[in-house]
N, CA, C and O atoms as CSV, one atom per row, in Angstrom:
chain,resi,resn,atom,element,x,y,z
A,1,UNK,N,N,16.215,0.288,-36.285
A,1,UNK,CA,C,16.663,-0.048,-34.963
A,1,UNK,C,C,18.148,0.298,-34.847
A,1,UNK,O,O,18.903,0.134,-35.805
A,2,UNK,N,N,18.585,0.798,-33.622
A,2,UNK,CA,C,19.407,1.673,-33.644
A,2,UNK,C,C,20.496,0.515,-32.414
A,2,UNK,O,O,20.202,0.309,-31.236
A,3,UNK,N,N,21.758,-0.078,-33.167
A,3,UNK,CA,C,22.593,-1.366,-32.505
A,3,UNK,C,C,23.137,-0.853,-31.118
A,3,UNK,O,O,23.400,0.316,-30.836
A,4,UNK,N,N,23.210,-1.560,-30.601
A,4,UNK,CA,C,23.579,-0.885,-28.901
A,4,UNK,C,C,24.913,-1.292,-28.820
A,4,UNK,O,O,25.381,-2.314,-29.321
A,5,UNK,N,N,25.734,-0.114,-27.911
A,5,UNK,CA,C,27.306,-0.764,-27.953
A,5,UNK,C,C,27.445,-1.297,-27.360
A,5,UNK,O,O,26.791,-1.209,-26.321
A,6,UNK,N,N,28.714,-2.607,-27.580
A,6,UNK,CA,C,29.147,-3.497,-26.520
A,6,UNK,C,C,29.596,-3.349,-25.562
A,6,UNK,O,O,29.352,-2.167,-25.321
A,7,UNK,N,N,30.165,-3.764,-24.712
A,7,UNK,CA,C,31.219,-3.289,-23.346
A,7,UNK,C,C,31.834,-3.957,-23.600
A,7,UNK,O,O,31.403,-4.903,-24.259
A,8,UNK,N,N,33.548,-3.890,-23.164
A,8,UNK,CA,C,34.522,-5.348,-23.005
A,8,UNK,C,C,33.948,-6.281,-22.135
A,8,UNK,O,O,33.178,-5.948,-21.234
A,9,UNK,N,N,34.219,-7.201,-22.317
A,9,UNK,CA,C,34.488,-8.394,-21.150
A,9,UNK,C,C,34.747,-7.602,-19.907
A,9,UNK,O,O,35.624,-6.739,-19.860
A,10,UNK,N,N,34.187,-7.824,-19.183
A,10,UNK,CA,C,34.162,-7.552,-17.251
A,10,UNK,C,C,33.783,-6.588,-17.253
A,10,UNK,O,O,33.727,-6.188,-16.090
A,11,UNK,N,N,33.323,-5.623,-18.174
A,11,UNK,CA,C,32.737,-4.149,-17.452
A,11,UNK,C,C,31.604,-4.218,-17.471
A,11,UNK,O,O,31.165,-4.906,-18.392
A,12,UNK,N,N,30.586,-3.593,-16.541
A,12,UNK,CA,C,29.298,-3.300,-16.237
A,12,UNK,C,C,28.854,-1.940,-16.528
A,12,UNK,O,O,29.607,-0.974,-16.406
A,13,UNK,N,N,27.382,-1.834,-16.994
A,13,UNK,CA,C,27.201,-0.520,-16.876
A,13,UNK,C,C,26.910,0.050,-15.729
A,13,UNK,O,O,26.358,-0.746,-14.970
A,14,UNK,N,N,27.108,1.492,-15.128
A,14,UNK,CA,C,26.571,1.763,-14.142
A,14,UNK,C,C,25.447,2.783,-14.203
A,14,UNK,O,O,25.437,3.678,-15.047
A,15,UNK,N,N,24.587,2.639,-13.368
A,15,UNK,CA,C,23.470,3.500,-13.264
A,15,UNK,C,C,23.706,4.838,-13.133
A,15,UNK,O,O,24.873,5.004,-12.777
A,16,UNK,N,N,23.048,5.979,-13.279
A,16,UNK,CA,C,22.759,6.858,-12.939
A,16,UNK,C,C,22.168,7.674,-11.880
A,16,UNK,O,O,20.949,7.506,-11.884
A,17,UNK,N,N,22.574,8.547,-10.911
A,17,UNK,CA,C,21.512,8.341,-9.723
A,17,UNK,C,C,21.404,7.456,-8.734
A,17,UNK,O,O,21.705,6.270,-8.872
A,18,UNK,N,N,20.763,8.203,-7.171
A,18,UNK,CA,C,20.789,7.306,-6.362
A,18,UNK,C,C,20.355,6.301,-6.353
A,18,UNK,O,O,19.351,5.937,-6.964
A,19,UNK,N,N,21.324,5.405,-5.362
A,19,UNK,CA,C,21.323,3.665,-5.270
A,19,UNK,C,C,20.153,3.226,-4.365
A,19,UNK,O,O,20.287,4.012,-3.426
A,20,UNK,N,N,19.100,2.461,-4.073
A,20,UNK,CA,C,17.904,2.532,-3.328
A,20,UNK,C,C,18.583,1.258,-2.800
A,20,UNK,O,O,18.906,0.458,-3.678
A,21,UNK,N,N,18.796,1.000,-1.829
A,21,UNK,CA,C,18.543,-0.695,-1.027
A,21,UNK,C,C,17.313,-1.213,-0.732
A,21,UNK,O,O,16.783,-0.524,0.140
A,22,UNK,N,N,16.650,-2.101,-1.069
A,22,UNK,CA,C,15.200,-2.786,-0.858
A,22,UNK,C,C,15.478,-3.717,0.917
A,22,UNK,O,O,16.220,-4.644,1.242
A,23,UNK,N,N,14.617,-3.004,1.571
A,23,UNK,CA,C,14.737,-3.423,3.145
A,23,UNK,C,C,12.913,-4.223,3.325
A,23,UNK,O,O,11.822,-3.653,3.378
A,24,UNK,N,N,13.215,-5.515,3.370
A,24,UNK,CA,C,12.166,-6.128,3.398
A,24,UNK,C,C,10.935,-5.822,4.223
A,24,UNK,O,O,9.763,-5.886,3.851
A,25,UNK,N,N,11.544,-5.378,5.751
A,25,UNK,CA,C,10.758,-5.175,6.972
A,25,UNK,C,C,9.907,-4.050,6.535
A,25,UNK,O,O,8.693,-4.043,6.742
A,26,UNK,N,N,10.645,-2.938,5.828
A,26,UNK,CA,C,9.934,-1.578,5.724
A,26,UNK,C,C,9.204,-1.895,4.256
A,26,UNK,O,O,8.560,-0.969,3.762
A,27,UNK,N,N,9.257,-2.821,3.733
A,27,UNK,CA,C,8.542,-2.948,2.482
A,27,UNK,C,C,7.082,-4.406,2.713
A,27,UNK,O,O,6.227,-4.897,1.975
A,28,UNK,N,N,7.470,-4.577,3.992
A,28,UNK,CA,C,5.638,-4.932,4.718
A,28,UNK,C,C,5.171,-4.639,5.261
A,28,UNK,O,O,4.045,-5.061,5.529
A,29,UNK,N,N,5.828,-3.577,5.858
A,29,UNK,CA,C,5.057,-2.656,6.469
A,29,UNK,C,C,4.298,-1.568,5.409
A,29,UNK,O,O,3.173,-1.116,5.627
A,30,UNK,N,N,5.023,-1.271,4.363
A,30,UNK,CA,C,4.562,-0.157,3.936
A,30,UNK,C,C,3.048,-0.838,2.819
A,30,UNK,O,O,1.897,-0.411,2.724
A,31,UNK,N,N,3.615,-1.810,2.258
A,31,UNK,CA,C,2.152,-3.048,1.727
A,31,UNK,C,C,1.027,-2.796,2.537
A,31,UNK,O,O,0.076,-2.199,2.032
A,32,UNK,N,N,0.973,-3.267,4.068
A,32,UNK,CA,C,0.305,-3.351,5.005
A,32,UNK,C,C,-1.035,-1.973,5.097
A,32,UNK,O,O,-2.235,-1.701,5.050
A,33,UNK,N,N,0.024,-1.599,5.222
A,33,UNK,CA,C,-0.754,0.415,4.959
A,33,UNK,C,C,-1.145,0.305,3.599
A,33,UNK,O,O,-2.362,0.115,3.614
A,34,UNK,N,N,-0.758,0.327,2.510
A,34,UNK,CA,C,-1.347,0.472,1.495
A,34,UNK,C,C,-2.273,-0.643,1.224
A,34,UNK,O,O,-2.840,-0.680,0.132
A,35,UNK,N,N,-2.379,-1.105,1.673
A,35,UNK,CA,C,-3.260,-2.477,1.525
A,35,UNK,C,C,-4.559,-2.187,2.585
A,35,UNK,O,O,-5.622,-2.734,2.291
A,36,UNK,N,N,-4.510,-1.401,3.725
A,36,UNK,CA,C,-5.489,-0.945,4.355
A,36,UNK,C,C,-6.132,0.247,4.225
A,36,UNK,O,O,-7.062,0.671,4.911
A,37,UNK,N,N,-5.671,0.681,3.450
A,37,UNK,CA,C,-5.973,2.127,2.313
A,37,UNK,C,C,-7.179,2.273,1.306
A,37,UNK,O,O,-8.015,3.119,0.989
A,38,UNK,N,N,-6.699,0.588,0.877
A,38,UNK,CA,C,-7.022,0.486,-0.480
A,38,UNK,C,C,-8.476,-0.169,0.111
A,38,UNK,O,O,-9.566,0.100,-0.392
A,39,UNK,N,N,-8.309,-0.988,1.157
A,39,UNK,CA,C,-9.674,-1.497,1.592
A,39,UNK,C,C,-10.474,-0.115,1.822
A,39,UNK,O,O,-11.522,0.067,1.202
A,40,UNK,N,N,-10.103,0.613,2.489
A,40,UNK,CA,C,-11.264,1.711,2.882
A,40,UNK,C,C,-11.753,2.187,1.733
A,40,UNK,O,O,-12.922,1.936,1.441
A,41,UNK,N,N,-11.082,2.823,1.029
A,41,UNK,CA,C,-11.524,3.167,0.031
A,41,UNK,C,C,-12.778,2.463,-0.739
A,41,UNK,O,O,-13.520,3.070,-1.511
A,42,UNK,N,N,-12.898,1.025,-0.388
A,42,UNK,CA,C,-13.804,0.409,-1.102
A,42,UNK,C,C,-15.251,0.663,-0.455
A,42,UNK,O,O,-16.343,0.444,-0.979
A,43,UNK,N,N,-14.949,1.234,0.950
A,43,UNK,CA,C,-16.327,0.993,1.848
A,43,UNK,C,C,-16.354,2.740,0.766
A,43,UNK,O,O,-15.404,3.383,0.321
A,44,UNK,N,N,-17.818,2.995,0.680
A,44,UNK,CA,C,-18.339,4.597,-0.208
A,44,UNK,C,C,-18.409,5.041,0.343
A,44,UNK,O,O,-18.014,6.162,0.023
A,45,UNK,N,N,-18.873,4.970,1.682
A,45,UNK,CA,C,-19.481,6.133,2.848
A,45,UNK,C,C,-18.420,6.549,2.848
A,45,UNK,O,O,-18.465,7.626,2.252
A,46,UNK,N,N,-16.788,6.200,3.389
A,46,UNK,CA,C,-15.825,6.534,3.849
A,46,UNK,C,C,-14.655,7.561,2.390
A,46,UNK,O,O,-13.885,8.512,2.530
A,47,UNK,N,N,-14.956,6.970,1.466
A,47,UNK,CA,C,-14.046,7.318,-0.033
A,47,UNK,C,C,-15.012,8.266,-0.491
A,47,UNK,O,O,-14.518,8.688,-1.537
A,48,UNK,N,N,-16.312,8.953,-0.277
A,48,UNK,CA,C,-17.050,10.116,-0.518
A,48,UNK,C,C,-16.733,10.992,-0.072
A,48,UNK,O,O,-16.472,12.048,-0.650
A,49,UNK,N,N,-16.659,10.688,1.459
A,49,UNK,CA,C,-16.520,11.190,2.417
A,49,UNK,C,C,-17.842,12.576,2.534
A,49,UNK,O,O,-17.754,13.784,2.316
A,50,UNK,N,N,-19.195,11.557,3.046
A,50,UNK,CA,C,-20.118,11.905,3.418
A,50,UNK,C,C,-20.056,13.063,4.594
A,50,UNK,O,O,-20.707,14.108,4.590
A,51,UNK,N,N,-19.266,12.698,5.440
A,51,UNK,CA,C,-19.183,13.361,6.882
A,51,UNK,C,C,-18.444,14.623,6.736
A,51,UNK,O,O,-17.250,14.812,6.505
A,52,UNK,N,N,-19.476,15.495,6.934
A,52,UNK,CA,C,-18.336,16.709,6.920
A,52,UNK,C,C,-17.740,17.121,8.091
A,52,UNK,O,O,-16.599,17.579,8.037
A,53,UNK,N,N,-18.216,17.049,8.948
A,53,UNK,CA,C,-16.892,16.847,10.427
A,53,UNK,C,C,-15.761,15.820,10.585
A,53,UNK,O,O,-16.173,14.663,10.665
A,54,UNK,N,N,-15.075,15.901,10.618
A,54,UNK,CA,C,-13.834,15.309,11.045
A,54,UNK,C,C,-13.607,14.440,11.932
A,54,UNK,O,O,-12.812,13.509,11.803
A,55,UNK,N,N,-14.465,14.730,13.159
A,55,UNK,CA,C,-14.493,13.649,14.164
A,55,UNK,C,C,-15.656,12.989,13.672
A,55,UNK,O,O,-15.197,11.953,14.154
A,56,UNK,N,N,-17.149,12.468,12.969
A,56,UNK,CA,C,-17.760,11.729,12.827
A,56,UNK,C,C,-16.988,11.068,11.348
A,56,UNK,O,O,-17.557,10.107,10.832
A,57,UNK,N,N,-15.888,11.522,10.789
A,57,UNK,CA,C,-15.739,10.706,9.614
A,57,UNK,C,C,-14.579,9.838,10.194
A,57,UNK,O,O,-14.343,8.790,9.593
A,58,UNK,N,N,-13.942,10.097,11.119
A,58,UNK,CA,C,-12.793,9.348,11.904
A,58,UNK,C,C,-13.847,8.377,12.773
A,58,UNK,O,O,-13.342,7.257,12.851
A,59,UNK,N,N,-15.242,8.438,13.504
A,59,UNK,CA,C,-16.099,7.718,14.013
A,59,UNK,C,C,-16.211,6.289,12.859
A,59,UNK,O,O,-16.103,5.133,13.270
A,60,UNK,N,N,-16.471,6.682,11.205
A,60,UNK,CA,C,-16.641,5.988,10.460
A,60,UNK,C,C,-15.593,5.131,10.074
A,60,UNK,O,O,-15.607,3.901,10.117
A,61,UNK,N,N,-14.891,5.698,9.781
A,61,UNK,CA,C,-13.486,4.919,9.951
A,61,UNK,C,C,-13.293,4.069,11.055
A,61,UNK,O,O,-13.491,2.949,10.585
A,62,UNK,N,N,-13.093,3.977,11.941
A,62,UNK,CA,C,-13.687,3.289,13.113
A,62,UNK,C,C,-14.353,2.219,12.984
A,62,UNK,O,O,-14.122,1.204,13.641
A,63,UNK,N,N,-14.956,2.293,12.407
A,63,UNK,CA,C,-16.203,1.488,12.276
A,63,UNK,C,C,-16.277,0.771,11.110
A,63,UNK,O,O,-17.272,0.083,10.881
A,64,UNK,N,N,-15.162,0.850,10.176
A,64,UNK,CA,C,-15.457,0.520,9.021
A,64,UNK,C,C,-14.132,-0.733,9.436
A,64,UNK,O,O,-14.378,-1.916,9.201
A,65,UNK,N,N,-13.190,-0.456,9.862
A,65,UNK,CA,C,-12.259,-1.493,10.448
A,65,UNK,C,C,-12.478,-2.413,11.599
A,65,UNK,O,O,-11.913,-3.490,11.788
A,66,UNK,N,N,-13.559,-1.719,12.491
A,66,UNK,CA,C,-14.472,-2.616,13.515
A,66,UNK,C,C,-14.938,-3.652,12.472
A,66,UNK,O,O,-14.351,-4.727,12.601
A,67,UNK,N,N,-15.819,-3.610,11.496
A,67,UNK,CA,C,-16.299,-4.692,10.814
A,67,UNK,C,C,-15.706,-5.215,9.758
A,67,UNK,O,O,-16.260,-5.945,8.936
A,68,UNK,N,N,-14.468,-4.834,9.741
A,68,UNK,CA,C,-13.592,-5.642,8.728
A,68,UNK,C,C,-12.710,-6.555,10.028
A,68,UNK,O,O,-12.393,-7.640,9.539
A,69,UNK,N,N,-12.458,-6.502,10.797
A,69,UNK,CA,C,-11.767,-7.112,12.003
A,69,UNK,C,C,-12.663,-8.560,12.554
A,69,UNK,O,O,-12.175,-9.689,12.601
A,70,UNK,N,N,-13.894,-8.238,12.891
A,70,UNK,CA,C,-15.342,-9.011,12.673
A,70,UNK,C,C,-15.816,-9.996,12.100
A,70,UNK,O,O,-16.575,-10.844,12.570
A,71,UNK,N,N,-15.408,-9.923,11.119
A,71,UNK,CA,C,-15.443,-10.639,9.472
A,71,UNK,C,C,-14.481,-11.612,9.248
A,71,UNK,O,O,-14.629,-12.704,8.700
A,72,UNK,N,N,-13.178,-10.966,9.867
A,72,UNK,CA,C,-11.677,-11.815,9.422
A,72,UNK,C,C,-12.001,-13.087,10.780
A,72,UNK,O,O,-12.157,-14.294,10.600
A,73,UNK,N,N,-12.032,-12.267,12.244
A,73,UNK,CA,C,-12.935,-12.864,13.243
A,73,UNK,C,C,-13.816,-13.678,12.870
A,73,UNK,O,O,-13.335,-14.784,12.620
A,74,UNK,N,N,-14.853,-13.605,12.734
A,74,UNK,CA,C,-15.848,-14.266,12.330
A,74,UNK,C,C,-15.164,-15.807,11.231
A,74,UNK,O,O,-15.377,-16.999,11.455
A,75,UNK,N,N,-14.581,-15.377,10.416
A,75,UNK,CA,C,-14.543,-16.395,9.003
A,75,UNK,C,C,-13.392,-17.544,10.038
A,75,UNK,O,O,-13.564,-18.752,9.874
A,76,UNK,N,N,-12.163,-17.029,11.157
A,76,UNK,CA,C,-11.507,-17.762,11.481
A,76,UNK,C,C,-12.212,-18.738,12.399
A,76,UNK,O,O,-11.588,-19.753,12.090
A,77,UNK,N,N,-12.951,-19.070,13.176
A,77,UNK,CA,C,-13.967,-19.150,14.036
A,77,UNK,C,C,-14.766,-20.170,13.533
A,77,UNK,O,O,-15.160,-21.060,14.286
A,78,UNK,N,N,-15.017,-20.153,12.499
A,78,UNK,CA,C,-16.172,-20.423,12.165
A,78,UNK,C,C,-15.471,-21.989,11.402
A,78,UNK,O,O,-16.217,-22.788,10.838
């Protein structure tokens, strides 16, 4: 194991490379989407992608969030 050097007292290391700021708003939004991504993917018809036209696989899609909307509907309701 190879000893790591010290720094004096008060110095920090600094990074390398750009500085990223973490902006909360754009980091639930971007969850949000990936989180509705990840659901489709689970329906098969849609993550095969059975439909070889474009407009009946966007129909499915459609439809696959119609009954996930339904459900969330449904369970509050109830």
């Amino acid at each position: 194991m190879i000893p790591e050097r010290r720094l004096p007292e008060g110095k920090k290391r600094r990074r390398k490379g750009p500085h990223y700021r973490f902006d909360k708003e754009t980091y639930k939004k971007r969850a949000a989407v990936e989180q509705s991504i990840g659901w489709i993917k689970e329906c098969r018809r849609i993550a095969t992608r059975y439909e070889k036209l474009a407009i009946s696989f966007l129909a499915f899609i459609k439809l696959a969030f119609i009954r996930y909307y339904l459900k969330l509907y449904s369970l509050d309701t109830a």
